[in-house]
BATIGU-885304 format. One record per atom (N, C-alpha, C): atom name; residue number from 1; residue in three letters; x, y, z. Coordinates in nm, 2 decimals, always signed. Atoms other than C-alpha are relative to their C-alpha. Layout:
BEGIN
LUMPA at   i  aa     xx     yy     zz
LUMPA CA NUM ALA      X      Y      Z
...
***
This chain:
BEGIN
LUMPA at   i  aa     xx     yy     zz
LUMPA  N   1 UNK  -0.11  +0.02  +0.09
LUMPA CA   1 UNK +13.69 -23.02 +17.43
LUMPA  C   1 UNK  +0.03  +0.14  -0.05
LUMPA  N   2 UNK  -0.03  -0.10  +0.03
LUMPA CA   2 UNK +13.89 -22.74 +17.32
LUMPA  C   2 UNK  -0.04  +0.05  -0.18
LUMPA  N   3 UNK  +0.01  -0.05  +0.14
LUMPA CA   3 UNK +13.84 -22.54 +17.00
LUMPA  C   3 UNK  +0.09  +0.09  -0.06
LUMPA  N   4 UNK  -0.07  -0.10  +0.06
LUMPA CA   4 UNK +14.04 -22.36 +16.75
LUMPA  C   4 UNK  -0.03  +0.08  -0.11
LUMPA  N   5 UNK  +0.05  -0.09  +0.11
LUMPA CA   5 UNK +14.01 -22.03 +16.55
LUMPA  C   5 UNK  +0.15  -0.01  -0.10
LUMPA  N   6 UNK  -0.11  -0.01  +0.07
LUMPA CA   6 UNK +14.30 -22.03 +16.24
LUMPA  C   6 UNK  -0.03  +0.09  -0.08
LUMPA  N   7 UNK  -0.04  -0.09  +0.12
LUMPA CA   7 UNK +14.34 -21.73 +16.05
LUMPA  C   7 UNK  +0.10  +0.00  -0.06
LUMPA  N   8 UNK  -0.08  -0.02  +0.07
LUMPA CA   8 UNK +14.53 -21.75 +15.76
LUMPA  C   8 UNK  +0.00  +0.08  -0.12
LUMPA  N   9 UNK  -0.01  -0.16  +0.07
LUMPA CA   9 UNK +14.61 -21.42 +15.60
LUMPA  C   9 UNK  +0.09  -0.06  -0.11
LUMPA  N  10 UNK  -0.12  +0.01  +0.10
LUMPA CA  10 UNK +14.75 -21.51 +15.27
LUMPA  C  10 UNK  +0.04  +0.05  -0.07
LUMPA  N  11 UNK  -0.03  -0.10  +0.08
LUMPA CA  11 UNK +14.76 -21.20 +15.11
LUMPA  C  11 UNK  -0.03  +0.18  +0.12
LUMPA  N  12 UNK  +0.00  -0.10  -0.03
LUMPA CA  12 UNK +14.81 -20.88 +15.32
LUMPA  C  12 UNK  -0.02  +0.12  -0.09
LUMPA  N  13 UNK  +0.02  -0.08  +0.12
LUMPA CA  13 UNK +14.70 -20.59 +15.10
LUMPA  C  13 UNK  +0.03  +0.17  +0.08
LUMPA  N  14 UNK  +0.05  -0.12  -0.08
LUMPA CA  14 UNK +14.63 -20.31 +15.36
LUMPA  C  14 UNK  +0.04  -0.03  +0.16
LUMPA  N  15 UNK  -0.07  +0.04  -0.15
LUMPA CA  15 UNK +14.89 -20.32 +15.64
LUMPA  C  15 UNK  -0.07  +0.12  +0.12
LUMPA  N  16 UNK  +0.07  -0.09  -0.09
LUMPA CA  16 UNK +14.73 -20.00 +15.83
LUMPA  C  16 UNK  -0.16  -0.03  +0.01
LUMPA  N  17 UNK  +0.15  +0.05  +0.01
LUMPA CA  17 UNK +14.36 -20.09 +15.76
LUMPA  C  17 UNK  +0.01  -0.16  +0.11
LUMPA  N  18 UNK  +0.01  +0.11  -0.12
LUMPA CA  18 UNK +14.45 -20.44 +15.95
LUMPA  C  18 UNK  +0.03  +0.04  +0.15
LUMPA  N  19 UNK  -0.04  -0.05  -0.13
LUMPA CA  19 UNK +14.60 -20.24 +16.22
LUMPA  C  19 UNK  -0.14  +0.02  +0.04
LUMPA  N  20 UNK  +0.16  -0.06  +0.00
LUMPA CA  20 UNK +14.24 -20.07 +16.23
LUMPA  C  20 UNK  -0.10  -0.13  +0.06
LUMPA  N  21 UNK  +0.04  +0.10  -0.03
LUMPA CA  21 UNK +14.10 -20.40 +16.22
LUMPA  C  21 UNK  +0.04  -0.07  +0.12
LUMPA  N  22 UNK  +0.01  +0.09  -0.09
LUMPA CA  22 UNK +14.28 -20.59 +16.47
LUMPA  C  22 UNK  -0.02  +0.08  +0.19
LUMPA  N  23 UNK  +0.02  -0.09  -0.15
LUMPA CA  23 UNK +14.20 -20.31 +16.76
LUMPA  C  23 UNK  -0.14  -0.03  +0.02
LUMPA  N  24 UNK  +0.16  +0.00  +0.00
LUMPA CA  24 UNK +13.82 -20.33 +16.67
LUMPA  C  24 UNK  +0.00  -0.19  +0.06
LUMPA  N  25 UNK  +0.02  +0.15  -0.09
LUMPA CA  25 UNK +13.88 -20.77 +16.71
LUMPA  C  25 UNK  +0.02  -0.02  +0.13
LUMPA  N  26 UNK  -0.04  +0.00  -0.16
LUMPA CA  26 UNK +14.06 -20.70 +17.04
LUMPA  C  26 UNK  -0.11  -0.01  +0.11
LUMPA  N  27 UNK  +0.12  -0.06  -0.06
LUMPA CA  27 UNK +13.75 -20.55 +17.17
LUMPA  C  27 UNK  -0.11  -0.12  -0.01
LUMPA  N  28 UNK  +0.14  +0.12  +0.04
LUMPA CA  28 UNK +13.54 -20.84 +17.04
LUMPA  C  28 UNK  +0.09  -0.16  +0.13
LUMPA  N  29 UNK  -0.10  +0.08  -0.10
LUMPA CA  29 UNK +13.77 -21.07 +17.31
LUMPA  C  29 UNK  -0.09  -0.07  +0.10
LUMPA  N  30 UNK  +0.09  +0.03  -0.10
LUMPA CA  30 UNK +13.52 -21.28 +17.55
LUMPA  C  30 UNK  +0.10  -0.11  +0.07
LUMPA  N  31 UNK  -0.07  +0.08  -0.09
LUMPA CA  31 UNK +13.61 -21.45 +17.86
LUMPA  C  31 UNK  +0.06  -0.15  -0.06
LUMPA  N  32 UNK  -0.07  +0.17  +0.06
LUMPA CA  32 UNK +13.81 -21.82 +17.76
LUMPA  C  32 UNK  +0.05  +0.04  -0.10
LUMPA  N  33 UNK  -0.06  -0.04  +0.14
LUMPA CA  33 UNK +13.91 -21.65 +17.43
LUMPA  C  33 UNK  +0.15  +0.01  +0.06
LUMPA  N  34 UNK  -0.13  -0.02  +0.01
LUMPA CA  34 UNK +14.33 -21.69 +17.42
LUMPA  C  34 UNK  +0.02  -0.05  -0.10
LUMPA  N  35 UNK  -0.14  -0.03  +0.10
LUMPA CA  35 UNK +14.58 -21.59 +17.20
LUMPA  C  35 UNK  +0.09  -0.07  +0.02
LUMPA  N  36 UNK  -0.08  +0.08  -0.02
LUMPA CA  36 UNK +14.77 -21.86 +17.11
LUMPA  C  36 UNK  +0.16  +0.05  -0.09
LUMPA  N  37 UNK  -0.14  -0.01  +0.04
LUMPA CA  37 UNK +15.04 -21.74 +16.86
LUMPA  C  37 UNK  -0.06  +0.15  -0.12
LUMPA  N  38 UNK  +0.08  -0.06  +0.10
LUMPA CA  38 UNK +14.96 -21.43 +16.59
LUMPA  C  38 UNK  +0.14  +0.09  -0.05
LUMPA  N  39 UNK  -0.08  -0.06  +0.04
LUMPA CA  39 UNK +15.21 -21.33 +16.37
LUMPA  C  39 UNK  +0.13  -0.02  +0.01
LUMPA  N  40 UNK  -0.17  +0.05  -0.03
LUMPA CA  40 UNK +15.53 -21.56 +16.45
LUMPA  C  40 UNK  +0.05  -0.02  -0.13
LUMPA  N  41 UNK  -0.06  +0.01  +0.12
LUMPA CA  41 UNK +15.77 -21.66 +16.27
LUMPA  C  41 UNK  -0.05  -0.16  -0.05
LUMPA  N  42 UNK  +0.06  +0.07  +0.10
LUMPA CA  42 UNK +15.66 -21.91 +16.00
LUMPA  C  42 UNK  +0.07  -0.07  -0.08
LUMPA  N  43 UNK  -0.09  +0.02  +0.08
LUMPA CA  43 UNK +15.84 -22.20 +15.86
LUMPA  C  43 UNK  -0.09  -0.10  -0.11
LUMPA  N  44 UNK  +0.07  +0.04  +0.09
LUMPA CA  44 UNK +15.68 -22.33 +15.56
LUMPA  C  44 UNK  +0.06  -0.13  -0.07
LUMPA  N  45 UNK  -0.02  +0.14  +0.03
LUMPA CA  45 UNK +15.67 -22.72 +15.47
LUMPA  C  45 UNK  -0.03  -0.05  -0.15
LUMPA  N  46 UNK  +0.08  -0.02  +0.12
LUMPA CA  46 UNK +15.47 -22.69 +15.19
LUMPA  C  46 UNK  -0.10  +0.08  +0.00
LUMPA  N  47 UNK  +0.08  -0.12  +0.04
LUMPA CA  47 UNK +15.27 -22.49 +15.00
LUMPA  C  47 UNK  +0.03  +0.17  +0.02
LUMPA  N  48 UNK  +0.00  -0.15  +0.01
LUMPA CA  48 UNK +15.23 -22.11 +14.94
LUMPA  C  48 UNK  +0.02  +0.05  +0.18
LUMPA  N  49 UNK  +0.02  -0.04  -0.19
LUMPA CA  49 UNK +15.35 -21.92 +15.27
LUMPA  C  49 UNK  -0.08  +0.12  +0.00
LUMPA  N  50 UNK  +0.06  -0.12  +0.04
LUMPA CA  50 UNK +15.11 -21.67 +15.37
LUMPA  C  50 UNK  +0.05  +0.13  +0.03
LUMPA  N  51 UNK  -0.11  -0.10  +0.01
LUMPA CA  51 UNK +15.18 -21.35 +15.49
LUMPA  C  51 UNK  -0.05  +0.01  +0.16
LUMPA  N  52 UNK  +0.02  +0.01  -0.14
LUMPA CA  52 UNK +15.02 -21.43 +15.87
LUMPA  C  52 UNK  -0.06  -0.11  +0.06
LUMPA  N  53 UNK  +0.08  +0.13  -0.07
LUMPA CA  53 UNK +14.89 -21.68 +16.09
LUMPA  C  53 UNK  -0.08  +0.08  +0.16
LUMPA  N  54 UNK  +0.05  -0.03  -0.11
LUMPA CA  54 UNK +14.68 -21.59 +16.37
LUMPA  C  54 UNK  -0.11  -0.11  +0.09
LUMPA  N  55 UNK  +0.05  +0.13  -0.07
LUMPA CA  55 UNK +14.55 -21.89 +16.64
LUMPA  C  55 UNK  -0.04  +0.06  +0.13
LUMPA  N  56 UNK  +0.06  -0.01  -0.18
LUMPA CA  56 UNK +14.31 -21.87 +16.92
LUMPA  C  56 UNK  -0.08  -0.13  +0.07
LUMPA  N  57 UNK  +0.03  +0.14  -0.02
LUMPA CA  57 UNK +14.16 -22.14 +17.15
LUMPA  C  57 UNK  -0.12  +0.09  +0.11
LUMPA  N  58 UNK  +0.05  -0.03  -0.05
LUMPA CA  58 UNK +13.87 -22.12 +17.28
LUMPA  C  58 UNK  -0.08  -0.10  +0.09
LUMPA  N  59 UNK  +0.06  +0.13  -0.09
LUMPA CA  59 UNK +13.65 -22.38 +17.56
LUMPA  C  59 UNK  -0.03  -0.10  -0.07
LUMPA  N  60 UNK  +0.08  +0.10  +0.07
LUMPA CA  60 UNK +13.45 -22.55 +17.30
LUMPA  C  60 UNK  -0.08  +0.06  -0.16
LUMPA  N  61 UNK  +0.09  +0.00  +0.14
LUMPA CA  61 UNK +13.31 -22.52 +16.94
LUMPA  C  61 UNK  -0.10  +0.15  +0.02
LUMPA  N  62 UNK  +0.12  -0.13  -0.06
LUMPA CA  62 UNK +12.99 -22.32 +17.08
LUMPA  C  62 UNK  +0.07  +0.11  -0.02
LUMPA  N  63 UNK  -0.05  -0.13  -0.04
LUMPA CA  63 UNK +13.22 -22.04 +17.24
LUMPA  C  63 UNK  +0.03  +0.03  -0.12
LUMPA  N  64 UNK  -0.07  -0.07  +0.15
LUMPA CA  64 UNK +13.40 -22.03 +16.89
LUMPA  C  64 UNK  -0.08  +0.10  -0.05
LUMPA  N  65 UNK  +0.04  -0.06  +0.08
LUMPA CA  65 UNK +13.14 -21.97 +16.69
LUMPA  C  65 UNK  -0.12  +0.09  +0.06
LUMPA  N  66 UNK  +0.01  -0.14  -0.12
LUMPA CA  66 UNK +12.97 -21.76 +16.95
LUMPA  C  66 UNK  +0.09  +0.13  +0.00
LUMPA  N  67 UNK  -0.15  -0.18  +0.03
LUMPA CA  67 UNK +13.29 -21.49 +16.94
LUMPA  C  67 UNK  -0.02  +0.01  -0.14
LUMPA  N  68 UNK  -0.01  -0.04  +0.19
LUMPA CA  68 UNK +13.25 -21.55 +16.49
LUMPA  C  68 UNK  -0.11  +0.09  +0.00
LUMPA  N  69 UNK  +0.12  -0.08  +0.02
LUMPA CA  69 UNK +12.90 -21.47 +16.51
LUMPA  C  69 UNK  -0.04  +0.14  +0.11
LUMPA  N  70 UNK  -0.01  -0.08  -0.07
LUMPA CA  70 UNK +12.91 -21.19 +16.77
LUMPA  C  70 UNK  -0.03  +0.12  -0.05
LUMPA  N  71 UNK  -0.02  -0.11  +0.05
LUMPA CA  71 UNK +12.86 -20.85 +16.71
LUMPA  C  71 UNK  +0.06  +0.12  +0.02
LUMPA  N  72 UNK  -0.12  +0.01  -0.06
LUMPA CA  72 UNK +13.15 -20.71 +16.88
LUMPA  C  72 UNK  +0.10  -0.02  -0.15
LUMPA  N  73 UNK  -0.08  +0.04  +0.10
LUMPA CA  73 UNK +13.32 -20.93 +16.62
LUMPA  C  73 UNK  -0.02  +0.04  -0.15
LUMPA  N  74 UNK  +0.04  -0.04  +0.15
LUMPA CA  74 UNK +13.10 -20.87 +16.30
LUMPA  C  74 UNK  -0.03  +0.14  -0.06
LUMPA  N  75 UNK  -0.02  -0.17  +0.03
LUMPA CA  75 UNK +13.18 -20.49 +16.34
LUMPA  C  75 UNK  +0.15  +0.00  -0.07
LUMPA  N  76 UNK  -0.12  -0.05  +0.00
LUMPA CA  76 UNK +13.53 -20.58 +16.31
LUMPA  C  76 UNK  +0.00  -0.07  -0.14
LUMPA  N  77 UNK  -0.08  +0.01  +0.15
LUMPA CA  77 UNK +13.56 -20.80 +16.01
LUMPA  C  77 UNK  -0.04  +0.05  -0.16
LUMPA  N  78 UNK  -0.02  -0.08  +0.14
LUMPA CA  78 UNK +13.45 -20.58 +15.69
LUMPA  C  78 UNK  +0.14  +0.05  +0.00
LUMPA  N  79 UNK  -0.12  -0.05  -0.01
LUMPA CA  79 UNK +13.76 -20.45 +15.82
LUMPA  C  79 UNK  +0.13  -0.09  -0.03
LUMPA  N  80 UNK  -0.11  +0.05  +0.04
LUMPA CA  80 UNK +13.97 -20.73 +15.78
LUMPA  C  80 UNK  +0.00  -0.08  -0.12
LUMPA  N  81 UNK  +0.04  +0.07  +0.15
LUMPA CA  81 UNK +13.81 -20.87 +15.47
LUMPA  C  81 UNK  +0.09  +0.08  -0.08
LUMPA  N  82 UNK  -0.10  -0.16  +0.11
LUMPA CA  82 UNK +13.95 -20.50 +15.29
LUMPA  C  82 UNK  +0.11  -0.02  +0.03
LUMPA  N  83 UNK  -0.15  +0.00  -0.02
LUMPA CA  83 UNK +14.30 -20.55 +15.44
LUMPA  C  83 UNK  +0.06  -0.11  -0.07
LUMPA  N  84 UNK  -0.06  +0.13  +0.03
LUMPA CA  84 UNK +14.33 -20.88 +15.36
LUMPA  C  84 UNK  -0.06  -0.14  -0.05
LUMPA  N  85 UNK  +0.06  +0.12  +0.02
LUMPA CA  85 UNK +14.29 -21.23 +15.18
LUMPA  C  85 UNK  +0.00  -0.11  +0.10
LUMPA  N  86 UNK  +0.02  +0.11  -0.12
LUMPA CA  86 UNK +14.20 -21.49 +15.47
LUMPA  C  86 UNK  -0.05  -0.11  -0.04
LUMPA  N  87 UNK  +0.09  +0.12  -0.05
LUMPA CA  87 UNK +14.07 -21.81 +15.53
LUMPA  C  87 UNK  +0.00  -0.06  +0.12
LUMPA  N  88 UNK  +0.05  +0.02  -0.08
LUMPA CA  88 UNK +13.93 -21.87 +15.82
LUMPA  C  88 UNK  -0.01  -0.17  +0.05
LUMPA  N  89 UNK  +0.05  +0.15  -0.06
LUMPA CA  89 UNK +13.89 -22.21 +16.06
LUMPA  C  89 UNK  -0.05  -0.03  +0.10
LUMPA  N  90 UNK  +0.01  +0.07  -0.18
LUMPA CA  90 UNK +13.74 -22.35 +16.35
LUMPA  C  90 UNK  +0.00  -0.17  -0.01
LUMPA  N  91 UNK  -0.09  +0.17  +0.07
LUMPA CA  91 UNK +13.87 -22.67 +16.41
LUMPA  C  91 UNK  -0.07  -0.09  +0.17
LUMPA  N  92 UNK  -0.02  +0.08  -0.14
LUMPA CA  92 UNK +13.81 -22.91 +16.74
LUMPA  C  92 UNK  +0.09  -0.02  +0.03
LUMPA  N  93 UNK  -0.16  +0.03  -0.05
LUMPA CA  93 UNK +14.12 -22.95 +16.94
LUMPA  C  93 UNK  -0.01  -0.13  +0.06
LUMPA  N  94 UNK  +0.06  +0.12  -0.06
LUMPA CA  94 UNK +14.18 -23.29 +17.08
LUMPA  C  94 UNK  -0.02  -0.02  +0.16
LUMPA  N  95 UNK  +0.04  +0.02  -0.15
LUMPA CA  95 UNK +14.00 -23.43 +17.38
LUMPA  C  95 UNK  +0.15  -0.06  +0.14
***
């Protein structure tokens, strides 16, 4: 079953510092990892809009948190902690 990563940037602080950041996550990229949408346009239903959305899909759970905990990946996000307020998700996608 598929898996999903959600980043939601709800406060951009440090628009060059994320640039920084999202070259180093690039690089953290393993095979099955796609980029599903990052940075579209955003229509807000409710609640606070943030200031990004970024969605990837990955095989299954494992793979997820395999690419989170990576270290590849855990180079890159001090970097995106300092740029930005996030909250993070991994979700199951349906069977």
């Amino acid at each position: 079953m598929p898996a999903y990563a959600i980043v939601i940037l709800d406060t951009i602080t440090d628009p060059a510092g994320l640039q920084v950041y999202s070259g180093k996550a690039q690089q953290s990229m393993t095979e099955g990892l796609e980029l599903i949408t990052a940075y579209g346009q955003i229509e807000v239903l409710e609640g606070a809009a943030p200031d990004g959305v970024v969605m990837l899909r990955f095989p299954n759970m494992a793979d997820a948190l395999a690419w989170y905990r990576s270290d590849a990946y855990q180079l890159a996000l001090p970097l995106r902690k300092a740029a930005a307020a996030c909250r993070v998700l991994l979700i199951d996608g349906a069977a």
